[in-house]
C-alpha positions as CSV (number, residue, x, y, z in Angstrom):
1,X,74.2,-21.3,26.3
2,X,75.7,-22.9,23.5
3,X,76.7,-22.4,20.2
4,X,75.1,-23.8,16.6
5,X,78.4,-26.2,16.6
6,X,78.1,-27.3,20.1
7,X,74.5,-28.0,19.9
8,X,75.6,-30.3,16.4
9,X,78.1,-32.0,17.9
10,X,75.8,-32.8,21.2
11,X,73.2,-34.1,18.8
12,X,75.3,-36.3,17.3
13,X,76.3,-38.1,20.1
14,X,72.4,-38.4,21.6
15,X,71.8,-40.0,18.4
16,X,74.8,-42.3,18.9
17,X,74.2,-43.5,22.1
18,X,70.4,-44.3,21.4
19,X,70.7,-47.3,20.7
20,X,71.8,-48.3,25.0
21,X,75.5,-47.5,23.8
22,X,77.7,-46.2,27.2
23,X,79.9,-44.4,25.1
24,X,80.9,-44.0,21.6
25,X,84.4,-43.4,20.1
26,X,85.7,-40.2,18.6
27,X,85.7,-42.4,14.8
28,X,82.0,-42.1,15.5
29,X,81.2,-38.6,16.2
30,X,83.7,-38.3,13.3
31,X,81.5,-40.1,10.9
32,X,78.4,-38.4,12.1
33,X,79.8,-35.3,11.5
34,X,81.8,-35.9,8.3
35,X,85.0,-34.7,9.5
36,X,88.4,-36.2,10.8
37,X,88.6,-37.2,14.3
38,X,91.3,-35.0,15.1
39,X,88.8,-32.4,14.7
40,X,86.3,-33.3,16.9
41,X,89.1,-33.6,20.1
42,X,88.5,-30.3,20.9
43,X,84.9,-29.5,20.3
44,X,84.6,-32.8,22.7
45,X,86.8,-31.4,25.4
46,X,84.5,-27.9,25.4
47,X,81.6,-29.8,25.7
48,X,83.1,-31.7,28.7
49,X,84.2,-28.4,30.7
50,X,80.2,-27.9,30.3
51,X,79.5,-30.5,31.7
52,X,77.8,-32.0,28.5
53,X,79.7,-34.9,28.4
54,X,82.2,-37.1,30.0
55,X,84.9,-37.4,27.5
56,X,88.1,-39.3,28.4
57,X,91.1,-39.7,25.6
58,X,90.5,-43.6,24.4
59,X,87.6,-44.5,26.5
60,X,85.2,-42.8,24.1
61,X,82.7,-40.3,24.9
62,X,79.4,-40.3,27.0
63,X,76.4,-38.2,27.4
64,X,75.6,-36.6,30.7
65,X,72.0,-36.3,31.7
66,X,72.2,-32.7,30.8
67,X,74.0,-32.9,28.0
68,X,70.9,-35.6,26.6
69,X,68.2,-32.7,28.1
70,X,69.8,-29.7,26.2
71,X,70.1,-32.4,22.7
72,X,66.5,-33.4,23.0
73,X,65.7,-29.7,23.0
74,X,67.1,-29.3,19.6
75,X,66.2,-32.4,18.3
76,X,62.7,-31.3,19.7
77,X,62.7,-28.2,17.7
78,X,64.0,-30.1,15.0
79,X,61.2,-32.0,14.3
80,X,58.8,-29.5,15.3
81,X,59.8,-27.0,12.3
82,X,60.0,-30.4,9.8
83,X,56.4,-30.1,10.7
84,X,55.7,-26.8,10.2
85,X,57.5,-26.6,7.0
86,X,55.6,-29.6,5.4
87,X,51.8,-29.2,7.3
88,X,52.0,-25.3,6.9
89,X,54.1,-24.2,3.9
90,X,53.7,-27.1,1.6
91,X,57.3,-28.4,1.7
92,X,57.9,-32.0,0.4
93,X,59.3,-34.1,3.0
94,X,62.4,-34.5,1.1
95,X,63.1,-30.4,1.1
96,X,62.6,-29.7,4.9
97,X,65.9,-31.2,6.6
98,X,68.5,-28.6,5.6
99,X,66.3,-25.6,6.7
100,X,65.3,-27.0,9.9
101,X,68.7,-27.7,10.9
102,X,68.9,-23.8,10.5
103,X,65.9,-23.4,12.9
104,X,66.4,-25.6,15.3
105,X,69.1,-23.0,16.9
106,X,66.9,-20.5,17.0
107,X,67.1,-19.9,20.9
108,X,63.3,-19.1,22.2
109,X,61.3,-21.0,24.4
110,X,58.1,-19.7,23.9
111,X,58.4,-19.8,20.4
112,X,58.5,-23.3,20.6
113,X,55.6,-23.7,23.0
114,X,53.4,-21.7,20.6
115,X,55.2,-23.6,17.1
116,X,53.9,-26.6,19.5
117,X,50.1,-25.3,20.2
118,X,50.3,-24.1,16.9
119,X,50.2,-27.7,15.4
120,X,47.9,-29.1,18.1
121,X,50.9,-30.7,19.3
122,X,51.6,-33.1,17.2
123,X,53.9,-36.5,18.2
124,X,56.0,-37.2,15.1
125,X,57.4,-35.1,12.6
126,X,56.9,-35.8,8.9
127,X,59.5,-39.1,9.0
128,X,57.8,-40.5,11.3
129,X,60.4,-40.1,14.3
130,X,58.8,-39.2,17.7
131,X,59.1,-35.5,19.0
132,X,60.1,-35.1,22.8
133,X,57.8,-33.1,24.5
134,X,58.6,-29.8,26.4
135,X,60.3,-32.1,29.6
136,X,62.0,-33.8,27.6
137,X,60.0,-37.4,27.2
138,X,60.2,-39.3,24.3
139,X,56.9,-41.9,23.3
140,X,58.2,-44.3,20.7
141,X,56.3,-47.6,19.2
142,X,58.0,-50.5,18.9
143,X,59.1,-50.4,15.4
144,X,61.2,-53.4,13.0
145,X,63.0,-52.9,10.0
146,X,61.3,-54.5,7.2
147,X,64.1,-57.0,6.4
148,X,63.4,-58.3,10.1
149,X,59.7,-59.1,8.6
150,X,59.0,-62.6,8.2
151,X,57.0,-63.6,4.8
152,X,53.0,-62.9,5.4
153,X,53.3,-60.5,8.1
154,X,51.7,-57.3,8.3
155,X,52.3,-54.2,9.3
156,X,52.2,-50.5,8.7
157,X,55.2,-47.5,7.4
158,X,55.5,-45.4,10.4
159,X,59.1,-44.2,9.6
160,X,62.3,-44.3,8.0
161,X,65.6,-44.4,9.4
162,X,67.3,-42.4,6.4
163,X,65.8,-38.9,6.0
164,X,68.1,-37.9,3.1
165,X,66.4,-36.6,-0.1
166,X,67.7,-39.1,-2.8
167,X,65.8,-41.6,-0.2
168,X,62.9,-40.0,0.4
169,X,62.3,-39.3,-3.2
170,X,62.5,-43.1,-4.2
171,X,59.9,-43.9,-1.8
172,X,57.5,-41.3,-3.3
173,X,58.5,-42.4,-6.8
174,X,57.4,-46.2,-5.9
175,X,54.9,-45.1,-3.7
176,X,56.1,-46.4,-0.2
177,X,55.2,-43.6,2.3
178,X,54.4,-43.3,6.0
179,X,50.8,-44.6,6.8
180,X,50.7,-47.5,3.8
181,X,49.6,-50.4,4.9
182,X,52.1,-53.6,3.7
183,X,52.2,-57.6,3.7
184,X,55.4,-59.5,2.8
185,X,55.0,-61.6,0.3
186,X,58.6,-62.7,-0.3
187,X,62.3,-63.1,0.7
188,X,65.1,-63.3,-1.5
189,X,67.8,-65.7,0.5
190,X,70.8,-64.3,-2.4
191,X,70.3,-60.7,-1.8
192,X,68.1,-59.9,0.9
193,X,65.5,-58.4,-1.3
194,X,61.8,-58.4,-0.5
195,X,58.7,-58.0,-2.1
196,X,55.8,-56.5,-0.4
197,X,52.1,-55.9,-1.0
198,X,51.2,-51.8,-0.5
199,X,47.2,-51.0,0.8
200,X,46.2,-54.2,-0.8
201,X,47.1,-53.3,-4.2
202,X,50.4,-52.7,-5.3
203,X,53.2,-54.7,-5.5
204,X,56.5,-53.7,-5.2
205,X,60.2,-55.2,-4.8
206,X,62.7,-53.6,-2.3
207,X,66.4,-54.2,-2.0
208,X,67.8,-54.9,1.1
209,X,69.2,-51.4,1.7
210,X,66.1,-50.1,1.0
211,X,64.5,-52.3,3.4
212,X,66.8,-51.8,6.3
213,X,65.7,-47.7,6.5
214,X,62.1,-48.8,6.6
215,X,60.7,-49.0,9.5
216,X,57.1,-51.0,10.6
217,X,54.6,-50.8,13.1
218,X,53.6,-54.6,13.1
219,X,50.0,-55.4,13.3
């Protein structure tokens, strides 16, 4: 069993090393966790006497396969309470973060199985990120940011990479959101700004922060 802090921490570092990473450095799990790396030493070494990670002091850290199963079980329930929260009580997809990093520690099995039968088992939470099933198994499509997009492409939102509020409530204000339909229509070399073409009909301009945590399914 682990604690709320333990399971955090060992989500942190599953996100970290998604992208193929072997390890990651102490800095990082620092930064992921917004506190100072001499703070995370010894959280790190209690996860290693678990057996959640290999940790050695300036070879960075690495996730064990059971450390990755136990932080796909909480990143599972994660994304299976964002979904309840915005498909069954009417939460915005900017308000359900915070709570369900309450509820994702809740420690019940079955619970899960019936919050999962319960939403006819859905396969991505309301950002569009894929939810692991029950074993464990992830089913992502290949997704590009939409600053990798290449002037007339086409594609469809299917998710963004930052989930926080102040994000999430720019998209609704322009009217970016996850199912529209876009074409590129231009590329500014200066700034890395784009312009895109929403469902057909609305055009909008997009700076190239705003691009780089928007994610396409290209078509």
């Amino acid at each position: 069993m682990l604690t709320t802090a333990e399971e955090n921490y060992l989500k942190a570092i599953y996100h970290l090393s998604e992208d193929g990473k072997k390890s990651v450095s102490t800095n990082d799990v620092a930064r992921e966790m917004k506190t100072k790396p001499a703070s995370v030493s010894d959280m790190l070494r209690k996860l290693g006497e678990k057996e959640m990670i290999e940790y050695r002091k300036y070879y960075g850290v690495h996730i064990t396969e059971e450390g990755k199963r136990m932080a796909l079980q909480t990143v599972r329930k994660h994304r299976l309470w964002e979904v309840f929260l915005v498909d069954k009580l009417n939460f915005a997809w900017d308000e359900v973060h915070e709570v369900a990093e309450e509820l994702e520690h809740i420690q019940s099995p079955l619970l899960i199985q019936r919050l999962d039968a319960y939403l006819n088992y859905p396969k991505f939470d309301p950002h569009g990120d894929p939810i692991p099933d029950e074993f464990g198994d992830v089913k992502a499509k290949p997704r590009v940011a939409l600053n990798e997009m290449e002037i007339d492409q086409m594609g469809q939102i299917v998710a963004v990479k930052d989930s926080s509020a102040a994000f999430l409530k720019y998209l609704d204000k322009v009217g970016a959101y996850i199912g529209a339909r876009i074409k590129v229509l231009d590329k500014v070399e200066f700034d890395g700004s784009i312009e895109i073409l929403v469902d057909q009909k609305k055009n909008l301009f997009m700076s190239k922060e705003v691009a780089v945590n928007i994610l396409i399914l290209q078509s």
